[in-house]
C-alpha positions as CSV (number, residue, x, y, z in Angstrom):
1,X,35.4,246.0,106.7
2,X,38.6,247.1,105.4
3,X,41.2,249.4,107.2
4,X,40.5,251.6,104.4
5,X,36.7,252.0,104.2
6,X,36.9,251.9,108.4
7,X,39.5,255.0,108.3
8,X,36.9,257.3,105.9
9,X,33.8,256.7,108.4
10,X,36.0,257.4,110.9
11,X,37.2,260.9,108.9
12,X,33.4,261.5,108.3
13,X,32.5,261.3,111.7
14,X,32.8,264.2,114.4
15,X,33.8,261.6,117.5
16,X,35.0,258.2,117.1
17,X,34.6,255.6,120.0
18,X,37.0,253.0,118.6
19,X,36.6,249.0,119.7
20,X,38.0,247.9,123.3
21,X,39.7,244.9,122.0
22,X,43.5,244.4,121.5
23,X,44.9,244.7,118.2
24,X,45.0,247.1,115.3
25,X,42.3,249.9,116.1
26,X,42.7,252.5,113.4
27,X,44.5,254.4,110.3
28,X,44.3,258.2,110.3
29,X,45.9,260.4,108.4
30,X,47.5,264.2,108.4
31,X,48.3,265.5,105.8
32,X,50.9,263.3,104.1
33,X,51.1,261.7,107.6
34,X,49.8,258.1,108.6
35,X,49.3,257.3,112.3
36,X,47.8,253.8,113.1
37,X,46.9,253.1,116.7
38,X,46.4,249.9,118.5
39,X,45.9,248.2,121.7
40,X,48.4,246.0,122.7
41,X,47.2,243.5,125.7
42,X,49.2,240.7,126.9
43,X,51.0,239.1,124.2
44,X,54.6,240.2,123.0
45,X,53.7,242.5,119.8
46,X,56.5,243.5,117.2
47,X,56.5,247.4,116.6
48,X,58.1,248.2,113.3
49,X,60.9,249.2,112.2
50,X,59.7,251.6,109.7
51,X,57.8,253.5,112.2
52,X,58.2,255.1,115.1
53,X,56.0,254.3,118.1
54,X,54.5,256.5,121.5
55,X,52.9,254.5,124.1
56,X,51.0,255.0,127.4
57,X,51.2,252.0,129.6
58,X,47.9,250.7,131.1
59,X,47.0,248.3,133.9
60,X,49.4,245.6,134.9
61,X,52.1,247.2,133.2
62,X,54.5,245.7,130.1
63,X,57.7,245.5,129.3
64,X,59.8,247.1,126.4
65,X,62.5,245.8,124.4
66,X,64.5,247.7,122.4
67,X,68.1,248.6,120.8
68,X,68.5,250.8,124.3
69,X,68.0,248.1,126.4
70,X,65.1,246.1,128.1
71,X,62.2,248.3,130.6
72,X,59.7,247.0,132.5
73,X,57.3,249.8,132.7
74,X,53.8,250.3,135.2
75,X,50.8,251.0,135.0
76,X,50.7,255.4,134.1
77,X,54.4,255.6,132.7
78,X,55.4,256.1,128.6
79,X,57.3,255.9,126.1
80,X,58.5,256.6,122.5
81,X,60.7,254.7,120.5
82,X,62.3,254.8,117.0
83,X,61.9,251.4,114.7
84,X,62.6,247.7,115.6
85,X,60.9,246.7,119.4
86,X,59.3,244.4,120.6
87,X,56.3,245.3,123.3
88,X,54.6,243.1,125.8
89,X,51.7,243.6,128.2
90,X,49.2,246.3,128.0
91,X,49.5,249.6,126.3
92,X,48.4,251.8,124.0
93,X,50.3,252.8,121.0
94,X,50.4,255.5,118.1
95,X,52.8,254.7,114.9
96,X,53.8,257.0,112.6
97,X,54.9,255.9,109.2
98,X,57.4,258.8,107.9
99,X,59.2,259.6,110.9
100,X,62.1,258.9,113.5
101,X,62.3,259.9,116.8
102,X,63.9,259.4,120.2
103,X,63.7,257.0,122.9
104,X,62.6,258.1,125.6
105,X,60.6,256.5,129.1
106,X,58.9,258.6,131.9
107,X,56.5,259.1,134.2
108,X,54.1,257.7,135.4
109,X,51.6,260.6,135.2
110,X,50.5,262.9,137.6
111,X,47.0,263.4,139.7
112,X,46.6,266.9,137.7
113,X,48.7,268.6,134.6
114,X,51.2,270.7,135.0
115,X,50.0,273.9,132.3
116,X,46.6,275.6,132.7
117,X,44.0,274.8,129.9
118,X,40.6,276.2,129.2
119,X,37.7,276.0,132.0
120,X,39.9,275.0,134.7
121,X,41.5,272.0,133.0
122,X,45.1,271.1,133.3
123,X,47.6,269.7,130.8
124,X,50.9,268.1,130.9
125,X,53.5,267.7,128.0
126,X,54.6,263.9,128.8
127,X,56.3,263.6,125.5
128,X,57.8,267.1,123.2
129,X,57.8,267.7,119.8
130,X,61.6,267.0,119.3
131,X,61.2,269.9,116.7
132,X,58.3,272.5,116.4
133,X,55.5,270.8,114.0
134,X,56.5,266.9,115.1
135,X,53.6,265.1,117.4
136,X,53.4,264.9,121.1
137,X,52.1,263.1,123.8
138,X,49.7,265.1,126.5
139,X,47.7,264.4,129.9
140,X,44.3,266.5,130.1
141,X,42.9,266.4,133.4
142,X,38.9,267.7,133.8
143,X,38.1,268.4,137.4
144,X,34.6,267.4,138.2
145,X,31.7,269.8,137.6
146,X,33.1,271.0,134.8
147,X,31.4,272.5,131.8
148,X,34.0,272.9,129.2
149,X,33.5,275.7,126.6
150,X,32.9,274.0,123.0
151,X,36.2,274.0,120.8
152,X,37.6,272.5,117.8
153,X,41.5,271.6,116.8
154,X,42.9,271.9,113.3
155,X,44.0,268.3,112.9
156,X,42.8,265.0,115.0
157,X,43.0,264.0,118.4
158,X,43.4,260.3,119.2
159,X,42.4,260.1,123.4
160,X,42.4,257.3,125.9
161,X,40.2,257.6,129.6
162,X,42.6,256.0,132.0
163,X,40.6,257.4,135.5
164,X,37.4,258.8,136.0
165,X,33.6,259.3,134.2
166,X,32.6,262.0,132.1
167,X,30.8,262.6,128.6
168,X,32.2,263.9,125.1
169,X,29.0,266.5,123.8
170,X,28.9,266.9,119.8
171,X,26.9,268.1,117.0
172,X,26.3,263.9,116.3
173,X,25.0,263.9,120.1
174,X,26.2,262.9,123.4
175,X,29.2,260.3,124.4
176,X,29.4,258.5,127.8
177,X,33.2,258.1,129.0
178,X,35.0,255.9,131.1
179,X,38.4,254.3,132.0
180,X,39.2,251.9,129.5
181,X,37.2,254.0,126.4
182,X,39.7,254.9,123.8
183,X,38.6,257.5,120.8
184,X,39.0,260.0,117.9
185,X,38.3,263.4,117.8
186,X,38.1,264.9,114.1
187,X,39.8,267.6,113.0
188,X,37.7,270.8,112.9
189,X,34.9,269.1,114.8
190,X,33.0,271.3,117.8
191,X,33.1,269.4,120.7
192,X,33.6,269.8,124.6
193,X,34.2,267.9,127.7
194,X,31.6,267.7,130.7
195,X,32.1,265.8,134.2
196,X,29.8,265.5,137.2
197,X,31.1,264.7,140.7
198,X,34.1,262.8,139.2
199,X,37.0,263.9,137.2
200,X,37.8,262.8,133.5
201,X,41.6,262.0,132.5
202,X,42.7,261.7,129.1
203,X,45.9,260.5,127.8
204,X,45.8,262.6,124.3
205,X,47.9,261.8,121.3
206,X,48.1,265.1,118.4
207,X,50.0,264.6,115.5
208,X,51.3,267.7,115.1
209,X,52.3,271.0,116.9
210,X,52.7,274.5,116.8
211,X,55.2,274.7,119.2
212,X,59.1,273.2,120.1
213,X,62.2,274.0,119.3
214,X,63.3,275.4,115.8
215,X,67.1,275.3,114.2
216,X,66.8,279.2,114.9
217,X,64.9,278.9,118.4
218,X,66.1,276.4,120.9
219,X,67.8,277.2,124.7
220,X,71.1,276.4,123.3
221,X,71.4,278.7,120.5
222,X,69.2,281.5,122.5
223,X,71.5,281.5,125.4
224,X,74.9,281.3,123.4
225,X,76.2,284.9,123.5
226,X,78.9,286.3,120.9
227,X,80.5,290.1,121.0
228,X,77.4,290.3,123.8
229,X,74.6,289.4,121.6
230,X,72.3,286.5,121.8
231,X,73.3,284.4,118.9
232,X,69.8,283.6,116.3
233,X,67.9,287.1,118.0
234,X,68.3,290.4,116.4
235,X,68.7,293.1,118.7
């Protein structure tokens, strides 16, 4: 099947449960946007240099090499990096086409998120939209028992389990999780979250945002005062 045909079942679908074998995965698109993702396992892979790449390390680690230097990254820790790298060991990783970012390393994640979300979930923000609109990196965490209320987003969500058991319930039925399962989420599709005595954690990839900084609304322009105003805020 070609990427092509493979990316519009995937956009006619509500939930996606994409292979678990290394290699390319999928080609979704937002708007103008093109994101491929694929598993990277063992071997050294080349990331491109017209792309920039976010990755979420996954057991037994990998190492990163890169125009900022060489990492050796474990298990739970990410990254993003712009263009031209070369990636070994096991990760997951989301390329977009028409953009340049940052580098940046960190973690490796937390037990729970640090921001409240809906029906006693948690979030965390591992990697910011550099600018409000640009795509980020998240951690949902889903205590057990929970019965999450059903919700939809307004573009995709491209999720990895990397801990716990749990099910994805849609309109197209009923999807057993666990660590290791990576998927799609459609945009505008109802779905919700349910766990039993275990928790669920997600590493979540959105390609866009509604929030982050803007040329007009950022910490350093909102906290530069001239003749006692705050510069970029009208009194």
């Amino acid at each position: 099947m070609s990427s092509t045909n493979e990316s519009r079942l995937y956009e006619q679908a509500t939930f996606s449960v994409l292979p678990n074998r290394p290699g390319y995965l999928v080609e979704l698109s937002n708007g103008s946007d093109s994101f491929a993702v694929f598993l990277a396992s063992g071997k050294d892979v080349p990331l491109a240099t017209d792309a920039h790449h976010w990755g979420f390390v996954l057991n037994g680690g990998a190492t990163l090499e890169s125009a900022a230097g060489s990492f050796s990254l474990k298990a739970g820790m990410y990254f993003t990096v712009p263009g031209n790298a070369q990636l070994g060991g096991n990760a997951l990783v989301f390329s977009q086409h028409s953009y340049r970012g940052v580098f940046l390393v960190g973690g490796p994640i937390e037990n729970e998120g640090r921001l409240r979300y809906i029906d006693g979930c948690s979030d965390s923000l591992l990697i910011p939209p550099i600018v409000k609109g640009d795509a980020c990196l998240n951690y949902l965490h889903i205590p057990p028992e929970t019965d999450q209320t059903a919700h939809t987003h307004p573009s995709f969500r491209v999720g990895i389990v990397v801990g716990g058991l749990g099910q994805c319930r849609t309109d197209q039925g009923i999807f057993e999780l666990k660590t290791g399962n990576t998927f799609v989420i459609h945009a505008d599709r109802i779905h919700s979250f349910h766990t039993g005595e275990q928790s669920l954690s997600v590493i979540a990839f959105h390609p866009d945002s509604d929030f982050g900084p803007t040329h007009e609304d950022h910490p350093m322009i909102n906290r530069t005062i001239v003749d006692s105003q705050l510069e970029g805020h009208d009194e």
